[in-house]
N, C-alpha and C positions, 0 to 999 in steps of 0.2 A: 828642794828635792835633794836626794843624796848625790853627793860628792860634785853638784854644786863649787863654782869658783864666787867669792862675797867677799866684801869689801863691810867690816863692822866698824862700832863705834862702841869701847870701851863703856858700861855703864858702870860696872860696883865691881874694883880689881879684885878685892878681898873674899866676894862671893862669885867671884869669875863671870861677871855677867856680861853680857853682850848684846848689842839689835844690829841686824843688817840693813846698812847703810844704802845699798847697790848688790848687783846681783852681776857680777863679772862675766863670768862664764856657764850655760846651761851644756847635764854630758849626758840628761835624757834625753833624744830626739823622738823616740818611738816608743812603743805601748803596746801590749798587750790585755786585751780587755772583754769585759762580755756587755752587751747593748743593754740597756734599760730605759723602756721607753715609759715617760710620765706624761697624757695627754698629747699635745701633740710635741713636745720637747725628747729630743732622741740622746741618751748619755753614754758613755763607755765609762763602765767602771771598771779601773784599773788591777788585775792579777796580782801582780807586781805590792809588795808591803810596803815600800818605800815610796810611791804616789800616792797620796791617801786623797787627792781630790779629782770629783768626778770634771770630765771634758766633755763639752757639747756637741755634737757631729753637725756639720751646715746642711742646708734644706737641701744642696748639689747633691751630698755625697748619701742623702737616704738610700734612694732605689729601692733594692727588693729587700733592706733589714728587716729581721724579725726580731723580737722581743726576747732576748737569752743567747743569743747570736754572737759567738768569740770572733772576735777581728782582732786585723793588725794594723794601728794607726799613726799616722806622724804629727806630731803634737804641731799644730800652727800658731796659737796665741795659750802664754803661760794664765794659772790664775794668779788674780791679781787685786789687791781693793775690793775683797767682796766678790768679784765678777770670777765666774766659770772661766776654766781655759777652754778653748776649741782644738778641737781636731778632725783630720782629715783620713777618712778610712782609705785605706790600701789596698787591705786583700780581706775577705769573710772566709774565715777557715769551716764555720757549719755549726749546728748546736751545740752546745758544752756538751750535752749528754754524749756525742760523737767519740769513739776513740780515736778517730784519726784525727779530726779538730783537735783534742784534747795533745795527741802528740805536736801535734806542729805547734800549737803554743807553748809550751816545753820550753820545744827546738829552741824558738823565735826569740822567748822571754830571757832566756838563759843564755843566749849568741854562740847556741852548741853549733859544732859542722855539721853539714847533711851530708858528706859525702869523706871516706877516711882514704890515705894513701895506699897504693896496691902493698908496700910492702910489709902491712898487717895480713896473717891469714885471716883465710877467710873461716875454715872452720877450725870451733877452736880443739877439736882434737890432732889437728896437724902441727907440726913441729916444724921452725926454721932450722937450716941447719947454718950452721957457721964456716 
C-alpha cells in the first residue's frame, strides 16, 4: 500500500528493478469503504485509490450490514499470498446514496477536522479586525 516502510532486493540496476523483501512499516490502519456482500462472504471495498484489495469483514463484526453500506474499518490482517486481508468495521456511516454518509466518509477518508478553532469567523461576510 502507499507510503508503506519495505525492505527490497535490488533485481536489474540498469532497469531500476526491485521485489520487496519485507514489509517494515504498515501507515494504513483504517479504510474507508462500502460493503459488498457475495453469498454469504461480507467485503469492504476500499474508496480510497491507493488500496486496490478488497478485505473480508468476520462473522462477529456483521450484525445489521447491508449490501452498499459505507463503513469505517480498521484493517486487522494485511492481504497476503493470495489470501484477503480482514477487517474489523467501526462505525456504518448509512447507504452511499446518503449525503450525510457520503460526507463523513469524506471527513474520515481524507483525516479533515470536524470541528475548526473559534477564531475563524463564523460567517464569512464578517470581517476580523486587527
Amino acid at each position: 500500500m502507499n507510503n508503506d516502510r519495505v525492505m527490497v532486493r535490488v533485481e536489474n540496476r540498469r532497469k531500476r528493478e526491485a521485489r520487496v523483501v519485507r514489509i517494515l512499516e504498515r501507515t494504513t490502519k483504517r479504510l474507508v469503504g462500502r460493503i459488498d456482500i457475495q453469498g454469504s462472504l461480507f467485503f469492504i471495498q476500499s474508496r480510497s485509490r491507493s488500496v486496490h484489495q478488497n478485505f473480508i469483514v468476520s462473522q462477529e463484526d456483521r450484525g445489521t450490514l447491508r449490501d452498499g453500506d459505507l463503513v469505517i474499518a480498521e484493517i486487522i490482517t494485511f492481504p497476503a499470498d493470495y489470501r484477503p486481508g480482514t477487517a474489523k468495521v467501526l462505525k456504518v456511516l448509512g447507504e452511499a446514496e446518503n449525503l450525510a454518509a457520503e460526507v463523513e466518509a469524506i471527513i474520515e477518508e481524507h483525516n479533515l477536522p470536524r470541528r475548526f478553532p473559534r477564531r475563524y469567523p463564523m460567517r464569512p461576510n464578517s470581517s476580523r479586525r486587527a
